[in-house]
BASELO-942676 format. One record per residue (C-alpha): residue in one letter; residue number from 0; x, y, z. Coordinates in steps of 0.1 Angstrom, whole numbers. Layout:
<dogus>
  residuo  num      X      Y      Z
        A  NUM      X      Y      Z
...
</dogus>
This chain:
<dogus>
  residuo  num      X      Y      Z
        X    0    865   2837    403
        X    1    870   2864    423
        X    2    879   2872    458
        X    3    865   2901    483
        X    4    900   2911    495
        X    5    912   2915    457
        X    6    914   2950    448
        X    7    894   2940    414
        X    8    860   2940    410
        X    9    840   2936    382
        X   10    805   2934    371
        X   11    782   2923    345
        X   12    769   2952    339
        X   13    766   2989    350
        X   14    763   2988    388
        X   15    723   2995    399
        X   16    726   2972    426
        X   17    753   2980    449
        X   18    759   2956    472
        X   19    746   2964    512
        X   20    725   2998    494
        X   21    691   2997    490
        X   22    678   2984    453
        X   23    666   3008    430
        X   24    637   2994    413
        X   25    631   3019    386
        X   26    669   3016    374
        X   27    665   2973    374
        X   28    632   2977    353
        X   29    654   3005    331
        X   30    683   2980    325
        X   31    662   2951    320
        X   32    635   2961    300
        X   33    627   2932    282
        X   34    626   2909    309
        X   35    594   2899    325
        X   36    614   2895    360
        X   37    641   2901    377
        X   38    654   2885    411
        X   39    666   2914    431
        X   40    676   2891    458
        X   41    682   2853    461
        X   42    696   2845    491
        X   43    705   2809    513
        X   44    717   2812    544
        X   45    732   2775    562
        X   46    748   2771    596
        X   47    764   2742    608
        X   48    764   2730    640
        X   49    786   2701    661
        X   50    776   2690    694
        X   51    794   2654    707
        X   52    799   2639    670
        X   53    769   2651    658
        X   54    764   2677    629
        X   55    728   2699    628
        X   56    722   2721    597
        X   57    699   2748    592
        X   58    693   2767    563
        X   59    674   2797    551
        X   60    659   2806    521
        X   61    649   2841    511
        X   62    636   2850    472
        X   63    623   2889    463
        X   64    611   2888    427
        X   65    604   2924    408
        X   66    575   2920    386
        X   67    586   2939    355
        X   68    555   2942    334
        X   69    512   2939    341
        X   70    511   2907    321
        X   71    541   2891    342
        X   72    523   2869    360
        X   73    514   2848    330
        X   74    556   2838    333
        X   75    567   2846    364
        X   76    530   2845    390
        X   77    540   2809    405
        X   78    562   2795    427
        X   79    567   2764    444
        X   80    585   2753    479
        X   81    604   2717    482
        X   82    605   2694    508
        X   83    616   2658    518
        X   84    632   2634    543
        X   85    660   2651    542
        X   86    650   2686    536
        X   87    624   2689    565
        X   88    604   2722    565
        X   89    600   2740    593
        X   90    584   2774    580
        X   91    576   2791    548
        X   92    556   2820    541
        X   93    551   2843    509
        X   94    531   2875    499
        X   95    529   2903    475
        X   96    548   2933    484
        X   97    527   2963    464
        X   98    544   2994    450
        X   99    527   3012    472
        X  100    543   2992    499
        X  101    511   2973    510
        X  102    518   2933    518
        X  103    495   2909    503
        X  104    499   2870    524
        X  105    495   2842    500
        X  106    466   2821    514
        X  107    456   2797    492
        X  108    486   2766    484
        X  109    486   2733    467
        X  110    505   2706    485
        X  111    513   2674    460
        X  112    538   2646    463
        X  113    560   2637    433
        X  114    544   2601    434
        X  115    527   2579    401
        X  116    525   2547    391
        X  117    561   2536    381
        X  118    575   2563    407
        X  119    576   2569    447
        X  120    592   2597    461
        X  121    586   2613    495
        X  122    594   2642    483
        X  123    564   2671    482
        X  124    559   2704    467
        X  125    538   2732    479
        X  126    528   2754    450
        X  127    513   2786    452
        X  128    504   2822    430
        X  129    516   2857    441
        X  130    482   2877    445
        X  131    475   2909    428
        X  132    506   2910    405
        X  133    509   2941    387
        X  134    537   2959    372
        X  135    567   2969    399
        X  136    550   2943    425
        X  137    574   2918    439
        X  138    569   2880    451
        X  139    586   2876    483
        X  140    591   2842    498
        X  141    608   2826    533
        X  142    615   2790    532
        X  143    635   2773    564
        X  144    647   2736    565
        X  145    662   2713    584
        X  146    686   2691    570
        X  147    686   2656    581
        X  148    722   2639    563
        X  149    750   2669    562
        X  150    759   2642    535
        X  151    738   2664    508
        X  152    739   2699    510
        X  153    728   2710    475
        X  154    743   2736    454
        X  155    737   2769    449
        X  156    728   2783    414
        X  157    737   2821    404
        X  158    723   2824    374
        X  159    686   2814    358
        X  160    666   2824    328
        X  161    654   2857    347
        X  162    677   2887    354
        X  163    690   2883    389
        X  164    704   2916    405
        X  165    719   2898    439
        X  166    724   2861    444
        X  167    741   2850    477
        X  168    746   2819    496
        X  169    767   2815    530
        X  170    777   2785    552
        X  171    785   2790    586
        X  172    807   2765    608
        X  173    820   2756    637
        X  174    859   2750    641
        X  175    846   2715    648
        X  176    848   2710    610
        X  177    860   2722    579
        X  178    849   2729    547
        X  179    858   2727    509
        X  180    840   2746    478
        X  181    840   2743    443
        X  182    826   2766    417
        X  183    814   2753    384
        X  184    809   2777    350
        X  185    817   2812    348
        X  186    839   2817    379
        X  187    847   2853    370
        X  188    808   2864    382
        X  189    813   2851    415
        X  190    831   2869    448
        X  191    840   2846    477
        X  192    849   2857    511
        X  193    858   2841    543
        X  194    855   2856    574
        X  195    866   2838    609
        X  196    853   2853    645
        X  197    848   2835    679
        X  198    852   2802    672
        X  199    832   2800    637
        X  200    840   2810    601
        X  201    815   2820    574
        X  202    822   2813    537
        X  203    805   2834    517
        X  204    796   2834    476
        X  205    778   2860    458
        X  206    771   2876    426
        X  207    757   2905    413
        X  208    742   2919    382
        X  209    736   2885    367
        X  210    726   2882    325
        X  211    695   2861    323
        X  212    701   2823    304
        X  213    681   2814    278
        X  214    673   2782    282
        X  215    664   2756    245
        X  216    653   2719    246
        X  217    678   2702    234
        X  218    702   2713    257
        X  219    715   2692    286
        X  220    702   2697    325
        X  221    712   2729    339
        X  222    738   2723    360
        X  223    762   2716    329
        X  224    764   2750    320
        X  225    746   2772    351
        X  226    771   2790    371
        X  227    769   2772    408
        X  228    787   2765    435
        X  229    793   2730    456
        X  230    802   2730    491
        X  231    810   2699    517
        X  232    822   2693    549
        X  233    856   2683    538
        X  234    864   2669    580
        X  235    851   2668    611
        X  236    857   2664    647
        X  237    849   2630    661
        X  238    841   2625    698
        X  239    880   2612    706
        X  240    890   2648    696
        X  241    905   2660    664
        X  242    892   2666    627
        X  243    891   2638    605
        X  244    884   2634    567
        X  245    845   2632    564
        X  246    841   2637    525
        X  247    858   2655    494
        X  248    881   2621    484
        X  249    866   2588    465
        X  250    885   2572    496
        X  251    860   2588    519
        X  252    831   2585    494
        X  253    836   2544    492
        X  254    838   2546    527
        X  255    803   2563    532
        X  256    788   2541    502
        X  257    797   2509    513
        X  258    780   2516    549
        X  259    747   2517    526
        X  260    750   2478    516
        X  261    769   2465    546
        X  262    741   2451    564
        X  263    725   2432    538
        X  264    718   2399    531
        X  265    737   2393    503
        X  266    740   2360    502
        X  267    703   2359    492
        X  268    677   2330    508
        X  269    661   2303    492
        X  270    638   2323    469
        X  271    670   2338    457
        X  272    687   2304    452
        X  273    664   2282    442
        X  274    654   2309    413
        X  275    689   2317    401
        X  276    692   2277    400
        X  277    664   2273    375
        X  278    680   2298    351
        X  279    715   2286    351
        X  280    706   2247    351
        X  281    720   2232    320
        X  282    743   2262    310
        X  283    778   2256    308
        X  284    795   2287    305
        X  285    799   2317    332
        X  286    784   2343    303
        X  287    753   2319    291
        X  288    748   2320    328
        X  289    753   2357    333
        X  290    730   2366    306
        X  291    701   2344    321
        X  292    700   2360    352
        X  293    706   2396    333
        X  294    675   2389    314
        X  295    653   2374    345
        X  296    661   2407    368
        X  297    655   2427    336
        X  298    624   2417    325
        X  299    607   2393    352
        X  300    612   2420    384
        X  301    595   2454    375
        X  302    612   2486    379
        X  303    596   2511    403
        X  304    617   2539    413
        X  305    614   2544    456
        X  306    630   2576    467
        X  307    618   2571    500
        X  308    637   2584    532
        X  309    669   2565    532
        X  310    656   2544    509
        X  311    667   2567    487
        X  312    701   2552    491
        X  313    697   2518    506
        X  314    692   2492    484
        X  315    668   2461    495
        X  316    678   2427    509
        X  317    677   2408    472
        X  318    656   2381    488
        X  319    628   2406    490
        X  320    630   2420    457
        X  321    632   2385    445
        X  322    604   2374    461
        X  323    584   2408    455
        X  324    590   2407    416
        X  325    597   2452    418
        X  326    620   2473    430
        X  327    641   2509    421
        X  328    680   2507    405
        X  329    698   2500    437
        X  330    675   2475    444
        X  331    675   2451    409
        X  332    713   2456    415
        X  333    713   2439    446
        X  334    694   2417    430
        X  335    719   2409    398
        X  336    749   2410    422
        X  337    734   2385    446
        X  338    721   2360    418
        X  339    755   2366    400
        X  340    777   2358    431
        X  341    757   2326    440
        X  342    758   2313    403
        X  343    797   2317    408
        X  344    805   2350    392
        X  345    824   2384    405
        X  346    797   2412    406
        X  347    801   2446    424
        X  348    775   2474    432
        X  349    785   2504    410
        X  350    770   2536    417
        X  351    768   2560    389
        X  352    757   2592    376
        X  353    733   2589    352
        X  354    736   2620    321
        X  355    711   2641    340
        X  356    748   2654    357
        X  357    774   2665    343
        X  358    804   2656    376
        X  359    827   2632    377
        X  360    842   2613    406
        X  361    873   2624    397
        X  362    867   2662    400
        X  363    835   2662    427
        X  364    837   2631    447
        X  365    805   2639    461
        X  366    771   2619    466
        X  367    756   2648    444
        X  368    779   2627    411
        X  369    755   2599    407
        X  370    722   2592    410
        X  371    718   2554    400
        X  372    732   2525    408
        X  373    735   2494    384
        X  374    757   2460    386
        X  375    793   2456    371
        X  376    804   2424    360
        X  377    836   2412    358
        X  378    835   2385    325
        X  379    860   2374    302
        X  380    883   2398    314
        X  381    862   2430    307
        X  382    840   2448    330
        X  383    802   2449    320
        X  384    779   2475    328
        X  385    746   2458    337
        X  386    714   2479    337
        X  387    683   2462    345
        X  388    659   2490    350
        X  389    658   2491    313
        X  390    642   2460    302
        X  391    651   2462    263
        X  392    694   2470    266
        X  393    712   2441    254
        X  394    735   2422    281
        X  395    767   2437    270
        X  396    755   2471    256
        X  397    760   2504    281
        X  398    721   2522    284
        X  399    728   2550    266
        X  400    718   2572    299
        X  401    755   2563    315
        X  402    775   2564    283
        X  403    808   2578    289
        X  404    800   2583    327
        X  405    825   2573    348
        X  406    814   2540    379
        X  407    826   2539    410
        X  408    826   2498    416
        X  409    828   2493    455
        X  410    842   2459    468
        X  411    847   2471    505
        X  412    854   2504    525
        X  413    888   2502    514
        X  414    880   2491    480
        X  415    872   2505    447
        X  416    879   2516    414
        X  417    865   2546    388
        X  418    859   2530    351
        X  419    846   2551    322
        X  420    815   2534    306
        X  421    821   2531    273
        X  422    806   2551    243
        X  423    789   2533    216
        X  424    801   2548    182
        X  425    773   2557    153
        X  426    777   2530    136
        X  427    759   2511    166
        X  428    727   2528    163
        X  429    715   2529    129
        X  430    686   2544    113
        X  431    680   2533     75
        X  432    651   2549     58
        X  433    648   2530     25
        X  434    619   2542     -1
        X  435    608   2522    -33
        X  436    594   2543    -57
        X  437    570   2541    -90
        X  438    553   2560   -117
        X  439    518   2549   -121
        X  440    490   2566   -137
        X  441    509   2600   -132
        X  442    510   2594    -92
        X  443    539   2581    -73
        X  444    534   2552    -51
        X  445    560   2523    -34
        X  446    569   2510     -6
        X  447    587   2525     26
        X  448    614   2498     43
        X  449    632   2511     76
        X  450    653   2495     97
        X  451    671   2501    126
        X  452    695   2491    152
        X  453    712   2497    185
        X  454    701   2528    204
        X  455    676   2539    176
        X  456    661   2506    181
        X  457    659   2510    215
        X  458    643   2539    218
        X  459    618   2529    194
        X  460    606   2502    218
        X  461    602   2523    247
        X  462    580   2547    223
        X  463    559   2518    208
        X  464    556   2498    241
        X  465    539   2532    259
        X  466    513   2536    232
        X  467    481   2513    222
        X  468    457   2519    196
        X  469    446   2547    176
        X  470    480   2562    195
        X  471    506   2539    189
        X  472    490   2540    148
        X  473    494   2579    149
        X  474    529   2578    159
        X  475    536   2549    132
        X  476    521   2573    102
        X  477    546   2599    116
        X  478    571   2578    119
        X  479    566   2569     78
        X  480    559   2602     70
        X  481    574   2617     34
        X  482    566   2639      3
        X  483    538   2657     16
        X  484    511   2663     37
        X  485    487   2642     13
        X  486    508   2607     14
        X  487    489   2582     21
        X  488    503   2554     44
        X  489    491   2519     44
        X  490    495   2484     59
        X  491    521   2493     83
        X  492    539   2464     99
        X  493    565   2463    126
        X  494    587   2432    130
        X  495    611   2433    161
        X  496    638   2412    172
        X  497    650   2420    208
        X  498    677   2394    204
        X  499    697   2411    178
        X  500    681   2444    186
        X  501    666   2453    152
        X  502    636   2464    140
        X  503    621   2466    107
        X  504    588   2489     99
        X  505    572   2483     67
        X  506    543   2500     49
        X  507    530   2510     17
        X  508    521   2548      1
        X  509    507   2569    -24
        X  510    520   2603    -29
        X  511    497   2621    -51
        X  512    505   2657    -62
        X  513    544   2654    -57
        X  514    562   2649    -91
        X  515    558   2674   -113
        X  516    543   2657   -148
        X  517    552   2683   -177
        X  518    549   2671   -212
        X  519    568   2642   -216
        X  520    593   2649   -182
        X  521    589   2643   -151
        X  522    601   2666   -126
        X  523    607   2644    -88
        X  524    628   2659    -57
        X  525    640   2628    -47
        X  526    644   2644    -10
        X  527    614   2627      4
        X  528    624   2640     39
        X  529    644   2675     38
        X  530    664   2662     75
        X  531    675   2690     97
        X  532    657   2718     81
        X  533    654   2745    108
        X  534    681   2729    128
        X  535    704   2757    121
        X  536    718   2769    154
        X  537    715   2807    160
        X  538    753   2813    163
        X  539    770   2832    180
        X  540    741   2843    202
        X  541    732   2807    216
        X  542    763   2798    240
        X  543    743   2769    254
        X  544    756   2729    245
        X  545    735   2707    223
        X  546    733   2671    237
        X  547    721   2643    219
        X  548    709   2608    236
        X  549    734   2589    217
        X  550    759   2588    189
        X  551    741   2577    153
        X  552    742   2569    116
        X  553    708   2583     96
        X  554    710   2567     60
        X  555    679   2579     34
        X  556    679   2560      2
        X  557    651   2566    -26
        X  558    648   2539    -55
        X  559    633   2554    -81
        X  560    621   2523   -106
        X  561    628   2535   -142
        X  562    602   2510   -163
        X  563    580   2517   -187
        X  564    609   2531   -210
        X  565    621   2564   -183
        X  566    653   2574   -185
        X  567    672   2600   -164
        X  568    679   2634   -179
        X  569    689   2653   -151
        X  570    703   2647   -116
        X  571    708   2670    -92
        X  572    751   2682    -87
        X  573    760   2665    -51
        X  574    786   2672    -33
        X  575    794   2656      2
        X  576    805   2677     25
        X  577    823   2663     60
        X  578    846   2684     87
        X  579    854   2669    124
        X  580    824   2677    139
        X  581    802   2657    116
        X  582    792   2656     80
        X  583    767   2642     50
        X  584    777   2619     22
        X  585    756   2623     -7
        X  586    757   2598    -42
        X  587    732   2589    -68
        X  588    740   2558    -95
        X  589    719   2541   -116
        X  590    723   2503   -117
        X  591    696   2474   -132
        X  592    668   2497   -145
        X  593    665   2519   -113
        X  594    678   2551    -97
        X  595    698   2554    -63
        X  596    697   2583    -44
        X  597    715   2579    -11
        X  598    722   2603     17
        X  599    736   2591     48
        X  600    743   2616     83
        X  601    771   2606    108
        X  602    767   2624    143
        X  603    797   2615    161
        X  604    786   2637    191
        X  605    765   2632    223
        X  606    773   2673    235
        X  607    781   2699    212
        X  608    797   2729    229
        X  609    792   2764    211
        X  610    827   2760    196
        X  611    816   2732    171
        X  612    785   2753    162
        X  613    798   2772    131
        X  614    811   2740    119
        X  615    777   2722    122
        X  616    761   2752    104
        X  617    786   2743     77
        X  618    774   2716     69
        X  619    735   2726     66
        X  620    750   2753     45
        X  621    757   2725     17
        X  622    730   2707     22
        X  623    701   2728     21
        X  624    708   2737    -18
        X  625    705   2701    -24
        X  626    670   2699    -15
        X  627    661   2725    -42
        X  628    668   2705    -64
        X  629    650   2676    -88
        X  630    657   2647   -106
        X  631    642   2648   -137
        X  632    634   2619   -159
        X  633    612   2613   -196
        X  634    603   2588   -219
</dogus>
C-alpha cells in the first residue's frame, strides 16, 4: 500500500488518467481496447457526524461508465441501485451523457424486493437501462443514503471485471471519533491519505489505472481476492466526555452481539417446555437427548431466512419460533439453545461466517465476519457445531458452508471464545462409482452401483429433494451417465439412509456401439467417464483461487466379467501419479473370472490458490494419456 506523502508512486499502467486532470476518453478507449467498459470514475463519499452520543452517516455515491464499443450495452447497458433498513435512499438519479455532450435522464426503472418463498429480505433494488448507448457514451449515476447502524459501513471495492481508470472512497469524521482501516488484496494499487482541518479529518483511499478481473465459476465470492478496503469507527465520544472503544476488538464485538439476545426470553414458555419434554422423555443420556432436540429444530421448524430491519440480527423469543414451526438461522438457534439449556445441557449462540467471506475474527473483528448464526454445544468435552437450517447434516458433522470458519461463542458481554470449525477430511465424503460389465450379443450391457457418503451424500439430497418428476428422472440419467451418448439407462433406484448418511443409486444399461468387436478381439476403454477432462486450469494467466464445497474421495471401478472363454490380452500401462496438492491412483488386477479397473481421486483442498495450479495440471498431465487407451480382450 501506498501513501500520498511517500515520494513513490506507481501505476498500473501508463498514466492517461491523471489524478485532479480531466479524463481523456480517446486515450482510455486506446489503452483498453478490448474492453467493452471502462469506469472512469467510481467514487463514495461518507461523512460522519456526532451530536450528544449520537452518530449520523451520509454517504454518496457517484459512477461514470465509458461505453467502449456500439454493441456495449448488451454487457455493460444496466445498472441497478440498492437499498434497505439500513441503507435508506434519499436520492438517485442516472442518464446518458452523449459524445456530443447531450444528457439523456433515465426514465423508465424497475423497483423489486429480494423476497420468495423460503427468503424475506427488506432489501430492494431499483434496476434500470442507460438510453441511447452508443460507442464513447457514458452511464452516469448519483446514489445518496442514509445509514441507519454506523455498525455496518460496507467496504469499498477497487477493482471489478471492467477497466476502472479512478476508484475513490473517503470518510470524513468528527474528532468525536476515531477511525481504523484495513486493506485486503493487492495493497500496492492503493494510495491513502489523511488530511486533518477544523476539527474533522478525512481518510482518503484511491486507485488509479486499475486491470480489469476476470471473473470464472468456480471461484470463491469476490471479496476473497478483490482488492478492497474496510473501515470502522474504532471509538467514540460518549455523552460523559471522552472516546471510548466502539469496535475493531472481539472484546467490543461480544459486547455489541450480546446486546442482540439480551432481552430474550430464553428460558422459553410452555410450548417450549412441554415440547422439549416429549423428546427427551425416556432418554438417559445428555447426547441421546441432544440429538432429539437437534433433529426436532432441524426438521420439524422450517427454515425461512428474514432479513428484515433489525431482524436481520435479532433472533426471535424461541417460544415463538416454537410455537410458529419457521424461522431464519438466528432464530432455530435460539430455539436449540433454549430447548438444550432447559433439557440440562450447556448451549451458546455462536455467530459465524458462513464461506460466502473470506475474514476471520481474529484479523477483522467486524459484524461484516459472519453472516449466520448457529448453536454450539458443549458435550462430552467437545464443542459441537449445530446447524439446523440444514435439515439433512448429521448431529455431530460441521455443514460444510462453515468448515474451517472460525465461531465466536458468546456467554455474556464479557464472555467469549473464537473456535475453528473443524474440516472434514476426503475420506468423509465419498463418491464410489462402481460399473458391472458384460459381453452379450456383441453389445455391452451391466449394471451401475454408486454409493456415497458424507458431504457427497448430502448434497445429493438437497438436489433430489428440489426436483419431482420428469425433472428429478433427468438429473438421475445424468447422474448415471457413461460410455456414450447412446447408453441406455434403466430401472434406476435410489435407496437413502439419512441415519448413516449414505446413499446408494442403482440402475441398469446398455451401451451399444462402444467396444470395438474386430475379428476375434475386442477392443473396450475401460474409462467409462474420462473425469476432469477440460478442467485444466489456464496457468499462469488465471491468478484467481479455485474453491471447492468440500474435501472428497471420487473412486471409478469397472468390472469387466470375462465368461464365455475371454481372456485379457492387453491392458493399458498405469501409472499413479500423486504430489501434495492432490493425486490419482490407478490399478487394474484380475481375480475370479473378472477384470478390475480402479481409479480413485483424492482432493484434499477446499481453495486452491494459483500457486498449487501447475501442480494440479501435473496431474491431468498423466492422466489424460490413460484415457487413450484400451483394454483389449479375445477368445
Amino acid at each position: 500500500m501506498k501513501i500520498l506523502f511517500s515520494t513513490v508512486c506507481l501505476f498500473f499502467f501508463a498514466g492517461v488518467f491523471a489524478q485532479n486532470k480531466k479524463i481523456d476518453v480517446n486515450a482510455v478507449m486506446q489503452q483498453f481496447p478490448d474492453a467493452m467498459a471502462v469506469w472512469l470514475e467510481r467514487k463514495t463519499d461518507i461523512e460522519l457526524t456526532w451530536k450528544n452520543g449520537e452518530i449520523k452517516v451520509q454517504q454518496q455515491e457517484f459512477e461514470d461508465m465509458l461505453f467502449t464499443k456500439d454493441e456495449s450495452s448488451n454487457f455493460a447497458g444496466s445498472n441497478s441501485v440498492y437499498f434497505s433498513y439500513f441503507y435508506k435512499l434519499k436520492n438517485w438519479d442516472a442518464f446518458t451523457l452523449l459524445p456530443d455532450g447531450k444528457k439523456i435522464k433515465v426514465t423508465n426503472s424497475t423497483t423489486k424486493s429480494r423476497s420468495s418463498f423460503v427468503f424475506y429480505d427488506d432489501s430492494k433494488e431499483i434496476e434500470f437501462l442507460y438510453p441511447a448507448i452508443s460507442k464513447g457514451a457514458r452511464g452516469v449515476t448519483n446514489v445518496e443514503y442514509e445509514l441507519t447502524d454506523p455498525h455496518l459501513l460496507s467496504p469499498f471495492y477497487f477493482e471489478n471485471y471492467f477497466p476502472t481508470a479512478s476508484g475513490t472512497i473517503s470518510i470524513t469524521y468528527p474528532e468525536e471519533l476515531e477511525l481504523n482501516y484495513l486493506v485486503k488484496g493487492n495493497k500496492d494499487i492503493v494510495q491513502v491519505k489523511k488530511e486533518s482541518k477544523k476539527g474533522k479529518t478525512t481518510l482518503t483511499f484511491e486507485a488509479h489505472n486499475v486491470a480489469p478481473v476476470n471473473f470464472y465459476g468456480d471461484a470463491p465470492p469476490s471479496s476473497y481476492f478483490l482488492t478492497h478496503v474496510i473501515f470502522y469507527i474504532q471509538k467514540a465520544k460518549t455523552t460523559k466526555g471522552g472516546l471510548e472503544p466502539y469496535l475493531g476488538t472481539t472484546k467490543e464485538l461480544a459486547k455489541h452481539y450480546y446486546s442482540n439476545i439480551a432481552e430474550l426470553d430464553i428460558a422459553g414458555g410452555k410450548e417450549v417446555k412441554e415440547v422439549t419434554d416429549s423428546l427427551i422423555k425416556g432418554l438417559r443420556t445428555q447426547e441421546e437427548k441432544a440429538k432429539a432436540i437437534y433433529k426436532f429444530v432441524q426438521q420439524s421448524v422450517r427454515y425461512i431466512a428474514f432479513e428484515e430491519g433489525m431482524g436481520g440480527f435479532v433472533p426471535r423469543n424461541p417460544e415463538l419460533v416454537c410455537t410458529r414451526r419457521y424461522g431464519d438461522c438466528k432464530d432455530k438457534s435460539a430455539l436449540l439453545v433454549s430447548m438444550l439449556r432447559y433439557a440440562g445441557l450447556k448451549a451458546e449462540f455462536t455467530w459465524i461466517g458462513s464461506r460466502q467471506l473470506p475474514y476471520r475474527y481474529s484479523e477483522v473483528p467486524l459484524p461484516i465476519t459472519d453472516d449466520h448464526m448457529i448453536c454450539a454445544l458443549e458435550l462430552n468435552g467437545k464443542t459441537i457445531f449445530l446447524d439446523a437450517t440444514d435439515s439433512y447434516i448429521p448431529f455431530e458433522t460441521p455443514a460444510s458452508h462453515i468448515q474451517g470458519k472460525e465461531a465466536f461463542i458468546v456467554s455474556s458481554p464479557d464472555q467469549f471464545k473464537i473456535i475453528t470449525v473443524p474440516t472434514a477430511e476426503p475420506g468423509y465424503s465419498l463418491f464410489d462409482d462402481t460399473t458391472y460389465l458384460r459381453i452379450e450379443n456383441k453389445q455391452l450391457k451391466g449394471k451401475i452401483k454408486i454409493h456415497t457418503t458424507g458431504y457427497e451424500t448430502n448434497d445429493l439430497l438437497h438436489r433430489l429433494e428440489s426436483r419431482t418428476g420428469k425433472a428429478r428422472e433427468e438429473y438421475l440419467q445424468a447422474y448415471c451417465y457413461r460410455g456414450n451418448n447412446k447408453v441406455s439407462i434403466k430401472n434406476i433406484k435410489v435407496d437413502i439412509d439419512t441415519l448413516a448418511h449414505h446413499a446408494v443409486i442403482s440402475a441398469d444399461f446398455e451401451l451399444p456401439d462402444y467396444a470395438k468387436f474386430l475379428s476375434n478381439e475386442v477392443y473396450i476403454n475401460m474409462n467409462l467417464l474420462k473425469i476432469y477432462t477440460g478442467q485444466e486450469i489456464d496457468y499462469p494467466k488465471r491468478k484467481i483461487p479455485i474453491e471447492y464445497d468440500f474435501k472428497s474421495t471420487m473412486r471409478h471401478v469397472v468390472v469387466l466379467d470375462l465368461a464365455d472363454g475371454y481372456k485379457v490380452n492387453e491392458v493399458p500401462a498405469l501409472k499413479s501419479y500423486q504430489n501434495d496438492v492432490w493425486g490419482v491412483q490407478l490399478s487394474s488386477k484380475q481375480a475370479d473370472g473378472k477384470l478390475y479397473y480402479t481409479r480413485e481421486f483424492k482432493n484434499n483442498n477446499l481453495y486452491l490458490y494459483p500457486d498449487a495450479f501447475e501442480k494440479w495440471n501435473k496431474v491431468l498431465e498423466n492422466l489424460f494419456p490413460v484415457y487413450k487407451q484400451s483394454t483389449v480382450i479375445s477368445k
